[in-house]
LUMSEZA-41047 format. One line per 10 residues: for each residue z, x, y of C-alpha. Coordinates in steps of 0.02 Angstrom, whole numbers. Layout:
N
Z:X:Y  ...
This chain:
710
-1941:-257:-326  -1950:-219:-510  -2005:-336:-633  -1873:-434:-698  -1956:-431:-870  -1934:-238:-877  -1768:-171:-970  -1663:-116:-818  -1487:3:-855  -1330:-85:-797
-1252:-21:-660  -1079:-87:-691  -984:23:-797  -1080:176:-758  -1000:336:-688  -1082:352:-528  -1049:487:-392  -987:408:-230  -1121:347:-97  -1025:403:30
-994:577:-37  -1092:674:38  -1061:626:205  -870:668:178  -924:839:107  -1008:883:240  -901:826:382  -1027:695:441  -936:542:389  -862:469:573
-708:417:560  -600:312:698  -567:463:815  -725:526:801  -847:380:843  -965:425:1010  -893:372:1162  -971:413:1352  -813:484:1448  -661:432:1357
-474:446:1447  -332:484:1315  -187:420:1287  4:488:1239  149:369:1213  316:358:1324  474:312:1183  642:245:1197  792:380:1156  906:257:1122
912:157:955  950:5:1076  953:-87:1241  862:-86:1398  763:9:1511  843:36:1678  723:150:1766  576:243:1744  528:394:1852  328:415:1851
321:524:2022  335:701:1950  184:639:1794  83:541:1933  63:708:2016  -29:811:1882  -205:814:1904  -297:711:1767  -158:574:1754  -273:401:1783
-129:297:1758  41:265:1679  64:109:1573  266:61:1564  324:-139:1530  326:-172:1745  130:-156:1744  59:-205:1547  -73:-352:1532  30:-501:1473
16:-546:1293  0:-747:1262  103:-770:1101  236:-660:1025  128:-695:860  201:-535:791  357:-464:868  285:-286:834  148:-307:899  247:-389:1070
261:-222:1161  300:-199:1349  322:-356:1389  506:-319:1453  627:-190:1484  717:-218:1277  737:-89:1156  745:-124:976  746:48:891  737:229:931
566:282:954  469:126:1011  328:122:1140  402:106:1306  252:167:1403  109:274:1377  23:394:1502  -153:401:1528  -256:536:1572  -416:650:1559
-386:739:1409  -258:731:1269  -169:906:1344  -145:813:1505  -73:646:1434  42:744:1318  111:862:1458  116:705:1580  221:609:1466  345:740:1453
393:738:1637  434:556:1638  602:521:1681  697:361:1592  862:276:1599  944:161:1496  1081:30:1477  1139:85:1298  1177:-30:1189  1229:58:1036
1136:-8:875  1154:-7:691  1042:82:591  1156:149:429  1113:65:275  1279:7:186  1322:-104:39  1430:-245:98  1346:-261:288  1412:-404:370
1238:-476:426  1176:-456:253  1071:-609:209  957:-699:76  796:-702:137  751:-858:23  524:-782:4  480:-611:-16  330:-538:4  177:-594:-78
282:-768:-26  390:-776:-181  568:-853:-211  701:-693:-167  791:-774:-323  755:-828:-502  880:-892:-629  851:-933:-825  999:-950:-957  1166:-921:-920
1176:-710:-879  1348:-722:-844  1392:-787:-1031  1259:-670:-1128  1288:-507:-1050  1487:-550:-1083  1450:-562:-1270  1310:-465:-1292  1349:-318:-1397  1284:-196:-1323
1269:-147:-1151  1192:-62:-971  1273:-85:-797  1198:43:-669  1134:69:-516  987:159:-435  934:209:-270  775:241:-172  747:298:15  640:272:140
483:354:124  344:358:252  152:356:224  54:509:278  -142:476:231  -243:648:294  -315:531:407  -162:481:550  -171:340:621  -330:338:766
-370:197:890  -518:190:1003  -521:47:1124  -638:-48:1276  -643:-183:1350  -792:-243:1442  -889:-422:1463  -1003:-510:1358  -1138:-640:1420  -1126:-824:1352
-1296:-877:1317  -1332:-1059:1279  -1486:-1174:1286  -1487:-1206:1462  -1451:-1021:1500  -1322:-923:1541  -1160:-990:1536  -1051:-856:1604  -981:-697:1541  -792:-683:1442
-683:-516:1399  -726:-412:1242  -606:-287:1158  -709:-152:1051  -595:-47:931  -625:83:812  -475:100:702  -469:153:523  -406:-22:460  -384:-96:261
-456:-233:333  -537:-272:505  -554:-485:476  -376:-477:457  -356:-351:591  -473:-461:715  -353:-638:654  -183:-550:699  -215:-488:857  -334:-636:934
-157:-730:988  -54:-598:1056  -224:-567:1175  -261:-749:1223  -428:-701:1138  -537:-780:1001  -556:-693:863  -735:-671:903  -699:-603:1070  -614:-433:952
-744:-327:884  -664:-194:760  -754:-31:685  -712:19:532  -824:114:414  -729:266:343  -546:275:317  -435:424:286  -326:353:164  -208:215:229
-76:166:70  -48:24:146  -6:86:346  -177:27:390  -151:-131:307  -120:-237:476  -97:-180:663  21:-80:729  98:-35:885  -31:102:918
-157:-5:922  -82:-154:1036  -67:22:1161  -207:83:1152  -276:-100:1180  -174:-137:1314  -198:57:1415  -378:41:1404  -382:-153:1497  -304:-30:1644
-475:51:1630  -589:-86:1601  -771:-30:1544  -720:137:1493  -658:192:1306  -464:250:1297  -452:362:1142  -264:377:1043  -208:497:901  -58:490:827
41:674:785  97:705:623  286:672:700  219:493:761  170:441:590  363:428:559  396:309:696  284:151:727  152:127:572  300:71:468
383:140:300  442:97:132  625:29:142  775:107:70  832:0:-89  1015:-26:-189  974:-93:-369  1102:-149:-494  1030:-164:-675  1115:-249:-810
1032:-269:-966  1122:-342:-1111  1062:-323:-1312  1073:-357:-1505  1143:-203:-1609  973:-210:-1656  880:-190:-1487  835:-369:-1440  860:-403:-1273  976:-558:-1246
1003:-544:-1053  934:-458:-891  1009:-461:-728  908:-349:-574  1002:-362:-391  920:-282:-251  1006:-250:-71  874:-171:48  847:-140:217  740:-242:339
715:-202:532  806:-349:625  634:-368:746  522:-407:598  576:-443:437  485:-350:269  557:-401:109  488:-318:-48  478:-410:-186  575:-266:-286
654:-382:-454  481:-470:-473  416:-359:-618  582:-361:-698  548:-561:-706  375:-541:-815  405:-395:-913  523:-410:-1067  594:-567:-1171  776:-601:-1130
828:-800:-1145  936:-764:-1018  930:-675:-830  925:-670:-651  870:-572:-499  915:-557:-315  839:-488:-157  977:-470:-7  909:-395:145  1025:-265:281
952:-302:450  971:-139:559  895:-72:711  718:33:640  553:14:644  491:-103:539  443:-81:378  279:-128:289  156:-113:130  166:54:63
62:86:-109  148:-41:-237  263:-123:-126  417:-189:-228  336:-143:-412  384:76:-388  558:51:-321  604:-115:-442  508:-17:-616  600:135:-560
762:51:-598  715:-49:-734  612:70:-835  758:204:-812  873:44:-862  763:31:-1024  784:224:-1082  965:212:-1053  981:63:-1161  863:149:-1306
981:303:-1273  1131:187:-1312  1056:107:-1453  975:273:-1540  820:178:-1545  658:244:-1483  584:182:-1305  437:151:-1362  480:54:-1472  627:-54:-1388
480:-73:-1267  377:-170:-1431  548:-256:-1493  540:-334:-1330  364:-388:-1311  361:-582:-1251  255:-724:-1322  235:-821:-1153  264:-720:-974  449:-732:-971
473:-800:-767  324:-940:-798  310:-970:-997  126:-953:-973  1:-877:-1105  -41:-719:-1022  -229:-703:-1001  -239:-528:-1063  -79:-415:-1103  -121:-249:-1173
49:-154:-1143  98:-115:-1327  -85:-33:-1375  -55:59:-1215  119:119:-1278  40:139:-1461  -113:235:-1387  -33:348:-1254  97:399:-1388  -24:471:-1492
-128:537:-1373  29:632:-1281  101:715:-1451  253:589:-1424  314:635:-1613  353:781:-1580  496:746:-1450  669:766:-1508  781:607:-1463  924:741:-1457
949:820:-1258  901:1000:-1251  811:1035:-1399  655:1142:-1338  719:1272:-1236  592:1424:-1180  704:1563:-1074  786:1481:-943  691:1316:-973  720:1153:-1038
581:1031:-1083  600:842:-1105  485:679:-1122  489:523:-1042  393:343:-1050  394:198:-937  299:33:-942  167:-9:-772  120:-173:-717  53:-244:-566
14:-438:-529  -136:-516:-474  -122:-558:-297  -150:-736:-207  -282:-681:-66  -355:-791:77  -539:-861:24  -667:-696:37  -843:-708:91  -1004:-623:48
-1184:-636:136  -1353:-585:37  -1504:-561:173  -1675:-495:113  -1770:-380:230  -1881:-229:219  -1874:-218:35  -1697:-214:16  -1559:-339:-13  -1438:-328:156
-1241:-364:46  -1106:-407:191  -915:-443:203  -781:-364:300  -712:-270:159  -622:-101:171  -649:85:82  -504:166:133  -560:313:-4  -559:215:-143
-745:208:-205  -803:15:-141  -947:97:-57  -993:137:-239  -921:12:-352  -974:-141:-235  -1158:-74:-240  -1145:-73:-409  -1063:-250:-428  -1218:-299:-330
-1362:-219:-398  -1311:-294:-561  -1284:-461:-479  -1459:-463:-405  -1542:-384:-553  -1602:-240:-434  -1576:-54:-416  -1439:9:-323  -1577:98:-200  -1615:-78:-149
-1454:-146:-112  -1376:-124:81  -1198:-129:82  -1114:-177:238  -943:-164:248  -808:-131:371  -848:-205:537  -811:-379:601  -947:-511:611  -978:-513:416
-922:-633:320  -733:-632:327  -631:-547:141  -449:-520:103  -411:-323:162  -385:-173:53  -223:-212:-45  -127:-285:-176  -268:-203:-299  -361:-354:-243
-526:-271:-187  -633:-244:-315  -612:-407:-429  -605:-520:-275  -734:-451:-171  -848:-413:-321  -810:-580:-369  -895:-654:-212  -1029:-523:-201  -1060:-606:-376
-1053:-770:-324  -1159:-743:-159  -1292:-649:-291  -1326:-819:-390  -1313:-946:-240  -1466:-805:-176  -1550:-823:-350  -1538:-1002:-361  -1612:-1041:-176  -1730:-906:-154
-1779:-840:-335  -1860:-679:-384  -1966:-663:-246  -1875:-700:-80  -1967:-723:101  -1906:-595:226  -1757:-651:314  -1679:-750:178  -1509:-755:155  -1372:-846:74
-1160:-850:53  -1030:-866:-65  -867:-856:-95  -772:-769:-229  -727:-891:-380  -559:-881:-509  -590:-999:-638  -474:-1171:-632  -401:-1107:-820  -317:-952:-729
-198:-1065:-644  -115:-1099:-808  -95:-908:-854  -5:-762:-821  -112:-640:-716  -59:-454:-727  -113:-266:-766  -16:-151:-877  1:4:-949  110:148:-987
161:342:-915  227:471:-1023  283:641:-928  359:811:-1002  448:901:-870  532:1071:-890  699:1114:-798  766:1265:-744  958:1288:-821  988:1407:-674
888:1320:-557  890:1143:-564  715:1169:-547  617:1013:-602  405:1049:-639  304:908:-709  212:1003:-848  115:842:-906  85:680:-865  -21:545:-959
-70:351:-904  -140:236:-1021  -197:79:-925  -262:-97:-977  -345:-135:-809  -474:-267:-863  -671:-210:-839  -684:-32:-766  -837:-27:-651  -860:154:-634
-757:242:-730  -771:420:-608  -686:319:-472  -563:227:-573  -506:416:-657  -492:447:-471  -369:286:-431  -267:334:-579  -239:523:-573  -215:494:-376
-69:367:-405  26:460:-530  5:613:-416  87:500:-293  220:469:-414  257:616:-446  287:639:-248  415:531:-226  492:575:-386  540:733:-333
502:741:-163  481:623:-37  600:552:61  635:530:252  809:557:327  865:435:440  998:503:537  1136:352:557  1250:437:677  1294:303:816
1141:356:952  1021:434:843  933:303:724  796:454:713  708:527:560  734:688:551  612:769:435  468:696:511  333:837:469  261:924:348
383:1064:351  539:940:281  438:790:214  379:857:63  224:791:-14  160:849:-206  50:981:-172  -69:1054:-338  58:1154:-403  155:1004:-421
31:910:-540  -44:1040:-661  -104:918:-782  -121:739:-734  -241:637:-853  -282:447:-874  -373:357:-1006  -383:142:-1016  -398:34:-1169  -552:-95:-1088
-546:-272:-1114  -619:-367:-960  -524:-539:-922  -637:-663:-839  -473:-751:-766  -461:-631:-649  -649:-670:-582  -817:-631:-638  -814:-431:-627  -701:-438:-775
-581:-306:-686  -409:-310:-636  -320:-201:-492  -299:-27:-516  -242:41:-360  -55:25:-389  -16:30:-585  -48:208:-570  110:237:-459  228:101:-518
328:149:-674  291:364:-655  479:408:-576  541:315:-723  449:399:-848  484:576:-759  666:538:-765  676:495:-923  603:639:-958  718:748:-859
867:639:-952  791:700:-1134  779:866:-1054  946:886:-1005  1053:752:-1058  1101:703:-870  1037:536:-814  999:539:-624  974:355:-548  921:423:-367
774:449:-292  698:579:-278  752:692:-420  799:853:-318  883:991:-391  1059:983:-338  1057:845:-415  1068:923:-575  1173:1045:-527  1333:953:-461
């Protein structure tokens, strides 16, 4: 240990290279699919062609036949699940169909060529049922589905709207589109699954043995992972050991279970003792990990001559699958951002036969700023005032939705600071001023926020062995950094180097934390890494005995209840567009963030530049095609050759800088999520650019070029 009296660098705040880089370098990080495993079988999944109905037959005789098949899983001969906990996650447990493309079987064989070549010869009929899977304003089973995610009314109501945006001077009424998109981390989706027995010891002896499921699955968050699928197995959560050290990116697919894993989990109980290994195709990734949803946003912002905001209204129709409902909370930012005495917002949700959707990075913030922050520029437009500063006219006192003091709210100096920073000055309000050759340039700004998050109670152990100080909980790097910045959080905490802290992260049976999401990690794990530290400290002091240990759990001071909790920041993008074209190219593209304490600044650039690279993405190019026709229901893009993803051409110069001011009210790391603020706000900002560019306004997502040109 090192003396305590000696002057020791901090480790928080530092930029430190990643722990686990050099593993990932050099290709010796293992990942889900590539965990050791003595004689695996492989799996490859049967799927309905029909969007819905039932099974009628299944013809296994001419797959049966090929060497290597061990087995063919279908709905007559699956393990029974106990509870339909999650209907998602209730697969083969009858003949129904509730979308094109769900698991219906799965073939199981030697090797993955087998399986794959098995599956094909499969035979299936159905009793058709038709299905519904074309989004449409005006569906007759549209419905209010009273919470959203994150368990927040679908509706808010302050004022009179109605009244205000009659009078109000000046005026916007539009609408704005986004479609579904689908995650694709470089890691796909990966299961690994056994089941064998494990001996109950107690004090008399042995009590008998009971059924153990071992997974390796790249996961955001295996305690959550172990809780959701315990019921549907007639397991204890205990009985579910899950393996999750690396992660290839996730976005928010990996978030909770999918139907890949309840497969793979219920193939290998076929084999029992002996690992059944599952990869899912590029193609697959489109079907059964889920997706973001397809939104319909009406904006209506109402204003003084002068640019004071008098009243907001934000209405949001989106699609839900009818198996399992996912409701984005899409109008919740529009709620805390700017002062208006008077608004409302609305979340309606068209149930249709699809997969269901789930988390995808900034779930409800990117599609709702989109329209809002686009609704913003054309009211500045409208008003011949600049954005920037109709953004400051409109700065509130109290959070608007709770009139709470906010506990830190930084947006302006990030307006203020990214301005100057970005040459802002030097853009013409005028459409089509800079012209080089055939293109037109153009810049944009948009606001970024993201809330703090209400997460389950997280857990952290502190055991002292060998020298080292053994730091546990079931937290999640799905590429992120926490290998780093949690190290650093505890060395710090402890008052040790970071060579004598032993992270331990990713597995069950640690102590159990929230998963990888809602930029939650760092401020609520750190937070009980923290608290675990002192409660060490405080029982075992400087000098511990080998084998001592002690928990805590993370801690948000009482004081944050009665405050508004949030990140901010702001974009600014200058595009150029082709006038022969419709070409768009993102020549620039800054973020200025106020995202509390930064604990290592090299990862955090990392966080920020990734998101707005992800921004730019599905600003002007992703987006999956969902092909309506009555007995399709199918996307049809789903590869890389028609699902576009930015590439590096597409993000030439993509910087971020932060303004630091750590609130304590969002725990005692000082730091606030930045996982998502670096995505939310950029398609605004890009077509607002594209707007100054050009002079057109586009309002759907993504901005592709014909477009422009109709």
């Amino acid at each position: 240990m090192t003396n305590p009296d000696q002057p020791r660098p901090q480790s928080v705040g530092r930029d430190k290279i990643r722990i686990d880089g050099p593993l990932k370098v050099t290709g010796t990080a293992p990942y889900a699919y590539e965990q050791p495993t003595e004689n695996p079988a492989y799996v490859f999944p049967l799927i309905s062609g029909i969007v819905k109905g039932k099974v009628r037959s299944i013809d296994e005789a001419a797959a049966r036949a090929l060497p290597g098949v061990l087995d063919i899983l279908t709905h007559k001969n699956a393990p029974r699940l106990l509870a339909k906990a999650d209907p998602e996650l209730y697969i083969l447990q009858g003949p129904e169909i509730h979308y094109r493309g769900e698991y219906i079987g799965a073939v199981i064989a030697e090797t993955p060529e087998i399986a794959r070549h098995a599956a094909s010869l499969v035979r299936v009929d159905y009793d058709d049922e038709g299905g519904d899977t074309a989004f449409r304003l005006n569906h007759p089973d549209e419905y209010n589905p009273k919470r959203i995610n994150t368990g927040i009314p679908a509706d808010s109501k302050k004022g009179d709207f109605q009244a205000a945006f009659a009078a109000a001077p000046v005026t916007v009424d539009a609408e704005y589109t986004t479609p579904y998109e689908h995650h694709n981390p470089l890691e796909a989706h990966s299961i690994i699954a056994q089941w064998d027995k494990e001996r109950l010891d107690g004090v008399l002896g042995v009590l008998g043995e009971r059924p153990h499921l071992k997974i390796y699955e790249g996961s955001q968050g295996v305690g959550m992972a172990q809780i959701l699928l315990a019921p549907l197995l007639g397991l204890l959560p205990a009985q579910i050991e899950i393996i999750s050290p690396y992660v290839g990116g996730a976005f928010g697919s990996k978030g909770i279970p999918h139907p890949p894993t309840m497969l793979t989990a219920l193939a290998a109980k076929l084999l029992p003792g002996r690992p059944v290994k599952y990869m899912l195709t590029r193609q697959q990734m489109f079907r059964s990990v889920g997706h973001r949803l397809t939104t319909h946003q009406r904006v209506r912002l109402g204003a003084t001559p002068d640019g004071k905001l008098t009243a907001t209204a934000h209405n949001v129709v989106q699609s839900t699958a009818r198996l399992k409902q996912f409701a984005e909370q899409t109008a919740n930012a529009t709620r805390h951002m700017y002062a208006a005495e008077n608004r409302e917002t609305t979340h309606r949700m068209v149930p249709l036969d699809i997969p269901p959707a789930t988390f995808m990075r900034a779930p409800g913030e990117f599609p709702g700023m989109f329209a809002l922050e686009t609704a913003m520029d054309e009211l500045a437009v409208k008003l011949g005032i600049d954005p920037i500063e109709l953004r400051v006219l409109n700065e509130p006192e109290l959070d608007p939705e709770e009139d709470k003091p906010h506990s830190s709210r930084h947006l302006v100096e990030c307006l203020r600071q990214g301005a100057e920073l970005f040459g802002w000055e030097e853009r013409s309000p005028q459409p089509g001023t800079r012209q080089e050759g055939e293109w037109v340039y153009g810049m944009g700004v948009a606001s970024t926020t993201y809330p703090r998050q209400l997460t389950m109670p997280t857990k952290a152990r502190v055991v002292y062995g060998g020298g080292k100080y053994r730091v546990e909980l079931t937290a999640a790097d799905i590429g992120t950094g926490a290998w780093t910045v949690l190290t650093q959080i505890a060395a710090d905490a402890l008052k040790v180097p970071e060579d004598q802290i032993d992270l331990r992260i990713g597995q069950t049976g640690l102590p159990l934390a929230y998963l990888a999401g809602g930029s939650t990690g760092t401020y609520n794990w750190g937070s009980a890494i923290m608290v675990a530290a002192v409660q060490f400290r405080d029982k075992h002091g400087e000098t511990p005995a080998e084998g001592a240990e002690a928990e805590g759990s993370a801690y948000f001071p009482d004081e944050a209840k009665k405050l508004a909790l949030h990140a901010y920041g702001a974009h600014f993008a200058e595009v150029k567009v082709s006038s022969v074209t419709g070409e768009i190219r993102v020549t620039r593209l800054l973020g200025v963030y106020d995202a509390g304490r930064i604990i290592n600044p090299r990862t955090a650039n990392s966080q920020f530049i990734g998101g707005m690279t992800m921004g730019i993405s599905g600003a002007l190019h992703e987006e999956s095609y969902l092909d309506a026709r009555p007995g399709y229901g199918h996307v049809v893009n789903s590869d890389f050759a028609g699902y576009h993803i930015a590439a590096n051409a597409d993000a030439p110069d993509v910087q971020a800088r932060w303004i630091e001011y750590p609130d304590y009210n969002f725990g005692p790391t000082g730091a606030k999520g930045i996982g998502e603020i670096g995505v939310v706000g950029v398609p605004a900002a890009i077509g607002n650019a594209i707007y100054n560019a050009t002079g057109k306004r586009l309002r759907e997502l993504p901005f592709t070029p014909d477009k422009l040109l109709e």
